[in-house]
C-alpha positions as CSV (number, residue, x, y, z in Angstrom):
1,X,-0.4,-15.9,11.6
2,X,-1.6,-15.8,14.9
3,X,-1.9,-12.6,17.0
4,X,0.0,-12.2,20.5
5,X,-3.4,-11.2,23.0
6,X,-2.9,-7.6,23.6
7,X,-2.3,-8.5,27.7
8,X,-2.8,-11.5,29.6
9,X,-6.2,-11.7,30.3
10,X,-8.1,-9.2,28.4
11,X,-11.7,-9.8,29.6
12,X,-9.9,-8.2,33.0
13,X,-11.8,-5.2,33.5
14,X,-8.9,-3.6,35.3
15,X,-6.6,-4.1,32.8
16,X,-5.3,-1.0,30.7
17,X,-6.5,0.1,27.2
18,X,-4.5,-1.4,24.4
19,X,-3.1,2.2,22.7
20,X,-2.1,2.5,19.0
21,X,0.5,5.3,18.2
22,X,-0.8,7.2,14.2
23,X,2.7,8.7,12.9
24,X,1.2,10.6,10.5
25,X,3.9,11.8,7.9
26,X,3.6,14.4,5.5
27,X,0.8,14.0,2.8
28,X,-0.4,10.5,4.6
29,X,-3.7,9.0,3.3
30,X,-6.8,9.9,5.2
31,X,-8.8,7.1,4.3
32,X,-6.2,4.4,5.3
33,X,-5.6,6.3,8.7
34,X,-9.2,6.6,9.4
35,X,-10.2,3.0,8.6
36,X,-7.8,1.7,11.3
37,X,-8.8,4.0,13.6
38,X,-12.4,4.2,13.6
39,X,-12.9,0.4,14.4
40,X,-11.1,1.4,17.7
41,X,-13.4,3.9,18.6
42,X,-16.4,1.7,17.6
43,X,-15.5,-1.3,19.5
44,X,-15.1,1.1,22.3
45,X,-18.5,2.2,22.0
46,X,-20.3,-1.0,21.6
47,X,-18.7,-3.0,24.2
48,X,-18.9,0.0,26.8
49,X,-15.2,-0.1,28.1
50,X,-12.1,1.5,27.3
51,X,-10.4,-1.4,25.0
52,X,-8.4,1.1,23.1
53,X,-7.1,4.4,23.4
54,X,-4.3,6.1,20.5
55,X,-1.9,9.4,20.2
56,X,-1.2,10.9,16.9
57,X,2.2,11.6,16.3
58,X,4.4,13.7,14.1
59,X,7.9,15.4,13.7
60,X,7.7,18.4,15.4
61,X,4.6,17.4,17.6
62,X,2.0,19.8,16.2
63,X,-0.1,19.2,12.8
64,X,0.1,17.1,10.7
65,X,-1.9,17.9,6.9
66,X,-2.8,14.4,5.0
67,X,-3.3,14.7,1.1
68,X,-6.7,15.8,0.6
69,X,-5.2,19.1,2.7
70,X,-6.9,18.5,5.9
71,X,-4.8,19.1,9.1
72,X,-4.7,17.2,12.0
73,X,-3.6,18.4,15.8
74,X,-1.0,16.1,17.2
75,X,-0.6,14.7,20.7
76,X,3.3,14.4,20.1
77,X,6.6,14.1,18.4
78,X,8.9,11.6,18.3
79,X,8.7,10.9,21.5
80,X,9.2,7.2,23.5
81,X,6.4,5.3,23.5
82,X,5.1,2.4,25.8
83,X,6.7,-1.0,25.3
84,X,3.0,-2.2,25.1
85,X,2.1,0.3,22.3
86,X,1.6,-0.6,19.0
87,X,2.8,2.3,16.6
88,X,1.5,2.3,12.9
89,X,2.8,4.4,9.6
90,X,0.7,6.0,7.8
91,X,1.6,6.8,5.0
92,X,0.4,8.3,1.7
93,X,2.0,10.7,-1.2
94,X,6.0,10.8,-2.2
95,X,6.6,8.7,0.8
96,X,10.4,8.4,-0.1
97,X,10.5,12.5,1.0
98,X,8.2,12.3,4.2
99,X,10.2,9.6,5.3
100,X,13.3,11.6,6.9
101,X,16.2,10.9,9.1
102,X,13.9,11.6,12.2
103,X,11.7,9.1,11.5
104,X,13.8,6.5,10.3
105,X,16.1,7.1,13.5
106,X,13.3,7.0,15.4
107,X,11.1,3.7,14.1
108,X,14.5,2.0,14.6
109,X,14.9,3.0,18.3
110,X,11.3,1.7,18.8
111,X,11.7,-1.3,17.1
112,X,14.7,-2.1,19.1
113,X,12.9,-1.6,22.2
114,X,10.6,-4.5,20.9
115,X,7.1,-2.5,19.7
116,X,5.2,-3.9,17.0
117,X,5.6,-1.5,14.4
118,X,3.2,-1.5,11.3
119,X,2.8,0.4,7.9
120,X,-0.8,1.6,6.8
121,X,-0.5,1.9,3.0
122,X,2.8,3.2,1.8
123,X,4.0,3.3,5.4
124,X,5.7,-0.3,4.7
125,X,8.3,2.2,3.1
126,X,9.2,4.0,5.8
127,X,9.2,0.5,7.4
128,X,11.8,-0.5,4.8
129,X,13.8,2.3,4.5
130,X,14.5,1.5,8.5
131,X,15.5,-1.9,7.6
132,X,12.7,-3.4,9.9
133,X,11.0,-5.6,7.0
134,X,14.4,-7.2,5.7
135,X,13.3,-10.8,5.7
136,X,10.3,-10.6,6.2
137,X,6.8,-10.8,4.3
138,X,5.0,-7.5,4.1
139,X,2.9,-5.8,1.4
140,X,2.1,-2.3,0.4
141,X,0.1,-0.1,-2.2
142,X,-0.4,-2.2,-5.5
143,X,0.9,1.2,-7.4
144,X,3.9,1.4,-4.9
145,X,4.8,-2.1,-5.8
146,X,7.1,-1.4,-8.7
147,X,9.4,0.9,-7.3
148,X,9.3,-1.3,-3.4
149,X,10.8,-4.3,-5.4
150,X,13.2,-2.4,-7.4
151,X,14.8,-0.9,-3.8
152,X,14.1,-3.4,-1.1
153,X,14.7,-6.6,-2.8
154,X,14.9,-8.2,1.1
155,X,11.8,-7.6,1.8
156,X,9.3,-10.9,0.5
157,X,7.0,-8.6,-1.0
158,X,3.3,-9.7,-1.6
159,X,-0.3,-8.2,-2.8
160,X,-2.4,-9.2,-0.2
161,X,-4.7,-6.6,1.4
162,X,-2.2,-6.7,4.6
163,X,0.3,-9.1,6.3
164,X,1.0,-9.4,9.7
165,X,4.6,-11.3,10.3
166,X,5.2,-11.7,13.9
167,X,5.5,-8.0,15.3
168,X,5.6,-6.0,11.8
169,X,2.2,-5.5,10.0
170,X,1.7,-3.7,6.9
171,X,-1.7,-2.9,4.8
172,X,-2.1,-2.1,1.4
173,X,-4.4,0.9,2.1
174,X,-7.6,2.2,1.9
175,X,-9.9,0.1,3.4
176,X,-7.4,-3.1,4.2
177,X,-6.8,-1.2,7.2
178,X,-10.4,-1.8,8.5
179,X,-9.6,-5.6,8.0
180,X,-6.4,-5.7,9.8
181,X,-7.9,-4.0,12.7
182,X,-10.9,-6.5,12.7
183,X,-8.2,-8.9,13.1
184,X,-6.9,-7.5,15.4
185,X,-10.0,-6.7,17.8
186,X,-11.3,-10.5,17.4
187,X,-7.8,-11.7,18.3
188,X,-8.3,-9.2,21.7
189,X,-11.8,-9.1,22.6
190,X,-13.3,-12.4,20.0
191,X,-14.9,-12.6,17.0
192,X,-18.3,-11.2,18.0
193,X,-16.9,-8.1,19.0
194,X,-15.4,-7.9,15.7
195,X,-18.3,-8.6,13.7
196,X,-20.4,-5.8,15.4
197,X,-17.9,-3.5,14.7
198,X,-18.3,-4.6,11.1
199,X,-21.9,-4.0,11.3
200,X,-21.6,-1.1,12.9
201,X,-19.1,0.0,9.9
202,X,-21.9,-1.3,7.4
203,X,-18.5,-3.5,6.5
204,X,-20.1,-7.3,5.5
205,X,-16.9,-8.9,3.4
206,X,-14.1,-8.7,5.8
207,X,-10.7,-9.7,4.3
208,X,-8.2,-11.8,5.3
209,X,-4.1,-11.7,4.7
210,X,-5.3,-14.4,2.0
211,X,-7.3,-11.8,-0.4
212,X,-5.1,-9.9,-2.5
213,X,-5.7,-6.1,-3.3
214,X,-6.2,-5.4,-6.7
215,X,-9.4,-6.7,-8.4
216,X,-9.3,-9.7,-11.0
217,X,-8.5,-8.9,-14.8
218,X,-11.9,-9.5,-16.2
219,X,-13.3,-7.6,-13.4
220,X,-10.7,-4.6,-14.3
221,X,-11.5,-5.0,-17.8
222,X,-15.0,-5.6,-17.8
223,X,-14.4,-8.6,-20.1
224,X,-15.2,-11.9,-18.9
225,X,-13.1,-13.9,-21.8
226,X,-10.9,-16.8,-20.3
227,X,-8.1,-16.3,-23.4
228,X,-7.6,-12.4,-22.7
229,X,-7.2,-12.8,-19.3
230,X,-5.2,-15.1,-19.5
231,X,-2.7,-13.3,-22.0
232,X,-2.6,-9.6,-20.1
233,X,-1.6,-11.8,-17.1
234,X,1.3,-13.0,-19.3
235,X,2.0,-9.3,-20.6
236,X,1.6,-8.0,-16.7
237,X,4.0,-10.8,-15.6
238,X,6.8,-10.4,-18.4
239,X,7.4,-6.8,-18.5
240,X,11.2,-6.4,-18.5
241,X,11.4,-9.7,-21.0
242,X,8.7,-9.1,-23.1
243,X,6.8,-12.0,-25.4
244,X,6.1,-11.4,-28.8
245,X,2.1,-11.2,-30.1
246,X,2.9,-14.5,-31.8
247,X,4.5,-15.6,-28.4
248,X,1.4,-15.1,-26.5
249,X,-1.3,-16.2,-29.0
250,X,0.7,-20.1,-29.2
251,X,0.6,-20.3,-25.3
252,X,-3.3,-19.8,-25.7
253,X,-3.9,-21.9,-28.3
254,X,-4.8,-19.3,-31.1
255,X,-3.3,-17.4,-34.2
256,X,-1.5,-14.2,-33.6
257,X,-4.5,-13.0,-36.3
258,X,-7.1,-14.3,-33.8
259,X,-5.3,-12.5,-31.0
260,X,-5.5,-9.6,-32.6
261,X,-9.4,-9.8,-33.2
262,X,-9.8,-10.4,-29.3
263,X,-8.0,-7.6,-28.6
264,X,-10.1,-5.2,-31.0
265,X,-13.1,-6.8,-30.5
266,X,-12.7,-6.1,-26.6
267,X,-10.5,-3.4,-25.8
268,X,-10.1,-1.5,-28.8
269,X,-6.2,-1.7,-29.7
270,X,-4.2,-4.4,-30.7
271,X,-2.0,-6.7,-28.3
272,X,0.9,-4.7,-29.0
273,X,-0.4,-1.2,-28.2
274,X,-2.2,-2.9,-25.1
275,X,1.2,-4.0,-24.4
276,X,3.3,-1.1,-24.3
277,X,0.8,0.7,-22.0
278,X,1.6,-1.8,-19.6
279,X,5.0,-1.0,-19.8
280,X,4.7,2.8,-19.9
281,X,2.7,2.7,-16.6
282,X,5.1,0.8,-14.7
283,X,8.1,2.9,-16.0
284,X,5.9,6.0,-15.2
285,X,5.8,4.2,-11.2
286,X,9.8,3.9,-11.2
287,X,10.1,7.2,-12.3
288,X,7.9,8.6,-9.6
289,X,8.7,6.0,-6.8
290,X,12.6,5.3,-7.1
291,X,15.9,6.9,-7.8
292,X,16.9,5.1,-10.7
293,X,18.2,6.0,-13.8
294,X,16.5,6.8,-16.8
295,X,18.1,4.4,-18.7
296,X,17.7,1.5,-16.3
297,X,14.3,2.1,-15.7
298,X,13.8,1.9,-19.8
299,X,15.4,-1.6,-19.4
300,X,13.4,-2.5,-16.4
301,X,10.9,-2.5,-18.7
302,X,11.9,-4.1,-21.6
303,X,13.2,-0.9,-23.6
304,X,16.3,-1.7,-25.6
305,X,17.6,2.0,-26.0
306,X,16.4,5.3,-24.2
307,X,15.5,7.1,-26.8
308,X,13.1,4.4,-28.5
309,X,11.8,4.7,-24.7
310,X,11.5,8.5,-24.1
311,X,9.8,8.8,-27.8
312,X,7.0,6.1,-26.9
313,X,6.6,8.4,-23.7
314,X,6.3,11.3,-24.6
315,X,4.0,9.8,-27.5
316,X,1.6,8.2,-24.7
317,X,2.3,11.1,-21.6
318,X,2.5,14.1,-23.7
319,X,6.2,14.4,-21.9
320,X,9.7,13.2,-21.5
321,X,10.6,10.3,-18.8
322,X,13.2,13.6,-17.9
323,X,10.3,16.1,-17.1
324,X,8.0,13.2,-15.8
325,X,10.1,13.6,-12.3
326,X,9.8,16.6,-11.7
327,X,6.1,16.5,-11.6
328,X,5.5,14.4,-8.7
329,X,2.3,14.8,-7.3
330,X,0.0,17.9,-7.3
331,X,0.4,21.0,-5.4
332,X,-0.8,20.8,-1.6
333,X,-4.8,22.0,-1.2
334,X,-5.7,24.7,1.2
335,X,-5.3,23.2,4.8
336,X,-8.7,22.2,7.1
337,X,-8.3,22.1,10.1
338,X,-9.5,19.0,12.2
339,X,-8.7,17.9,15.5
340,X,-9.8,14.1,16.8
């Protein structure tokens, strides 16, 4: 999708930097917030001239510590920002809790005033939670994926590396951010800007919206057999409804013994443990990510009672679905101080 230039003529030495707004919210993820804001300072650098400039923003206007415990000095609160600005997310860890009234009141009250508003990593949440992404396509964090589709089923999710639809942008994290800012700076400034910031960046397989984020099953597996691959993509796709060994084998054209071979010639456990540790990961995501039930979450992935679920659990975690939530994330390292 096309980019809207950042001002009318933007080789107009006059004209005013282009300024990003950071909200960083509590526990955001360093490495998604600095690849979107480093290409800013680099294209800066190499072309000489102001192009960009950026705030970083917070409730309550003073620090701001990501989830490696590094703090960061803010520039402001919640405060009104240009009409021109463009104001990104960042998200990072238990999301769902750094997203708060404030910020949802005030994304909203942006948005309304016509900003393009984006989420870097799990900041498509916050995004959602606002109701700015009903509608429309966005993506987020392939491990946040579970619990986004279980709460914002308006929202055309998808697992490329980021989207941009019309003024809402979202990136999966990490280093998609990079990419969607080199989109952005060759839609400003052209495409050899963009490549030297690449360069610079040591950065030589740029995405597009059309590369998806997680890496391909043989590459995940380190098997490179066309049958397997074939069959987890099956198991990964039917996890609520799931199809039996003998299921699977007939849609690849083998015996459910043969199946079983491939399996414990290549990954050491049979279809069916393989299986159910597919399913225990993804209920492991809804119980972290959402608010739902124990019991529907069992059912969300193809558990017919909770108990058979919370025993094949605690067999796998070493804990109950029960105790599972109340272990969210690890406790908070001893703050750095940084300041950009």
């Amino acid at each position: 999708m096309p980019i809207s230039p950042r001002r009318a003529n933007p080789s107009d030495p006059e004209a005013a930097p282009r300024r990003f707004v950071f909200l960083l919210l509590d526990r955001f993820t360093m490495l998604a917030f600095a690849s979107a804001i480093e290409p800013l300072r680099i294209a800066n650098r190499v072309s000489g001239k102001t192009l960009y400039a950026w705030a970083l923003a917070g409730e309550g206007g003073e620090t701001a510590v990501c989830s490696n415990g590094a703090a960061f000095k803010l520039g402001m609160g919640l405060d009104e920002i240009g009409r021109d600005d463009v104001l990104l997310v960042c998200g990072g860890i238990d999301i769902a809790r750094a997203t708060t009234r404030g910020v949802l009141n005030w994304l909203r009250r942006e948005a309304r005033r016509g900003a393009i508003v984006g989420g870097l990593c799990t900041g498509a949440y916050a995004l959602a939670k606002a109701g700015l992404l009903d509608g429309r396509k966005a993506t987020i964090h392939w491990e946040n994926q579970d619990g986004f589709l279980e709460e914002f089923e308006d929202v055309k999710l998808t697992k490329s590396v980021f989207v941009m639809d019309g003024n809402r942008w979202t990136t999966a994290g990490g280093t998609s951010s990079l990419d969607l800012m080199l989109k952005v700076i060759a839609a400003d400034h052209g495409e050899d800007l963009a490549n030297t910031v690449a360069d610079q960046l040591i950065y030589n397989a740029i995405r597009t919206d059309q590369d998806t984020q997680r890496l391909s099953i043989p590459t995940r597996i380190g098997v490179r057999h066309p049958k397997l691959s074939q069959v987890i993509q099956m198991m990964e796709g039917n996890i609520e409804d799931p199809m039996s060994p003998a299921d699977l084998a007939e849609e690849v054209g083998m015996s459910t013994r043969q199946l079983e071979r491939l399996f414990r010639r290549y990954l050491n456990r049979s279809p069916k443990r393989y299986y159910m540790e597919l399913r225990l990961q993804k209920a492991r995501n809804l119980l972290m990510q959402t608010d739902m039930s124990v019991i529907n979450v069992a059912l969300a992935c193809g558990f017919a009672s909770p108990s058979h679920f919370s025993k094949c659990y605690r067999s796998h975690y070493n804990t109950t679905p029960y105790r599972e939530r109340g272990t969210q994330g690890l406790p908070g390292a001893v703050p750095v101080r940084l300041s950009i």
